[in-house]
C-alpha positions in Angstrom: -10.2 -51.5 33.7 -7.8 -51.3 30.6 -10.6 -49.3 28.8 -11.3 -47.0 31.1 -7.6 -46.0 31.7 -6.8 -46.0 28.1 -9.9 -43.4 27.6 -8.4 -41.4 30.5 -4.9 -41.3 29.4 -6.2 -40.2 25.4 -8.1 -37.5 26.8 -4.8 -36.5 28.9 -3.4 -36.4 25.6 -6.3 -34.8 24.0 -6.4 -31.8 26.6 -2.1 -31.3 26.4 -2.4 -31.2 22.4 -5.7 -28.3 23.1 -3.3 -26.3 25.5 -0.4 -26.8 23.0 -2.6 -25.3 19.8 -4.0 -22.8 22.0 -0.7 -21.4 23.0 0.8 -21.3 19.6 -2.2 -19.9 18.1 -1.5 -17.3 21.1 1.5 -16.4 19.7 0.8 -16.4 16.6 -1.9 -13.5 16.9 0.3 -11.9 19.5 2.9 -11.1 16.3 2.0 -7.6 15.8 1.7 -6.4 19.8 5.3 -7.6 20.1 6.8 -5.9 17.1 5.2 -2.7 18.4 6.2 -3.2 21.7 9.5 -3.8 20.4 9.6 -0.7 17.9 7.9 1.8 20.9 11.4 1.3 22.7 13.3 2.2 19.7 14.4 5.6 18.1 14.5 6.9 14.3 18.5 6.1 13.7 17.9 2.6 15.6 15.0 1.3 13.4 16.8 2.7 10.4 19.4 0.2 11.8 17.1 -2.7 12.2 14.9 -2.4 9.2 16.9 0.0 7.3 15.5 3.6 5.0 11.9 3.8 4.8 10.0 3.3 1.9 7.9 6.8 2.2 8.6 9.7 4.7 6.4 12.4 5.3 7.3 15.1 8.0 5.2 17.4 9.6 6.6 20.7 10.4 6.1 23.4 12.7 5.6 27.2 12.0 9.4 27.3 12.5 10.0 24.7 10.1 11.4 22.5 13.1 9.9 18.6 12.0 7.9 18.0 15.1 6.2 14.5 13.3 7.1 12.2 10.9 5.0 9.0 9.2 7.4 6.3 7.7 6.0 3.4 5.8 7.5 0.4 5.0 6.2 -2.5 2.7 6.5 -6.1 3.0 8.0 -6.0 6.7 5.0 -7.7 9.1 2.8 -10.9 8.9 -0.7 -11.3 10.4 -1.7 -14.6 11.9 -1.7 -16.3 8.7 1.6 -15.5 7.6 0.4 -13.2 4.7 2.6 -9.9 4.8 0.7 -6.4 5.1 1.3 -4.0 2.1 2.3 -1.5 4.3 3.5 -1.3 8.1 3.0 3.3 9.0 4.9 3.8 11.8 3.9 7.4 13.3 6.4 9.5 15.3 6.5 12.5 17.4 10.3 13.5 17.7 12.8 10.4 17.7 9.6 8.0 19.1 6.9 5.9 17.5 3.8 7.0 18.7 1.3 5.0 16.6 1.7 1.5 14.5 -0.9 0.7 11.5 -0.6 -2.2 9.6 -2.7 -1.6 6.1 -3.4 -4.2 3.1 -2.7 -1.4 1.2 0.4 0.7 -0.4 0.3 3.4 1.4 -0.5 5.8 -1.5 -4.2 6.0 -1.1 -4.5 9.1 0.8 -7.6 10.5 2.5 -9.7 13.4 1.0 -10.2 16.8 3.3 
C-alpha cells in the first residue's frame, strides 16, 4: 500500500513540475507579443520616454512634405526565448502609432534592392 501511494504522490509531483515548466516556458515565448502589445498603446514622445532616441529614423513623406510614416530601429532592446538580444527591434508607424513590430538578427542596414 506504501508503494502504491508513494508512486501516486511522485507522479502528483511529476505532473505539478510539467504544468510549472510549461507555464514558464509560456511566458518565456510570450516575451515579444507583450512588448508589442505594450508599445501598440504607446505614442512617439512616450516610447522616446521609455526607451529613449532611436538608433535609425527614416520618415516617409507625403507630396506635401507632411511625415505621414516613420520606421525607428533600435538595437539591443528585446530578447527571444533564449535570452539572446535581437540586433535590431523596427518599430513602424503611421502618425504618432506603431503599426508594425519586426524583430531582425540583423543591424538594420541591410536594405532591400528595388
Amino acid at each position: 500500500m506504501k508503494k502504491i501511494l508513494s508512486v501516486l504522490l511522485l507522479s502528483f509531483c511529476s505532473m505539478a513540475f510539467a504544468d510549472n515548466t510549461s507555464e514558464n516556458q509560456a511566458a518565456l515565448s510570450n516575451a515579444e507579443q507583450a512588448f508589442i502589445d505594450h508599445i501598440q498603446s504607446l505614442e512617439k514622445a512616450q516610447i522616446i520616454e521609455e526607451f529613449g532616441d532611436p538608433h535609425q529614423v527614416e520618415d516617409l513623406k507625403s507630396n506635401g512634405d507632411k511625415v505621414v510614416a516613420s520606421i525607428w530601429q533600435y538595437h539591443y532592446l528585446n530578447t527571444n526565448e533564449k535570452g539572446e538580444y535581437y540586433k535590431t527591434t523596427e518599430l513602424d508607424f503611421v502618425d504618432d502609432k506603431v503599426i508594425m513590430v519586426v524583430f531582425m538578427n540583423n543591424d538594420g542596414s541591410e536594405k532591400s534592392s528595388k
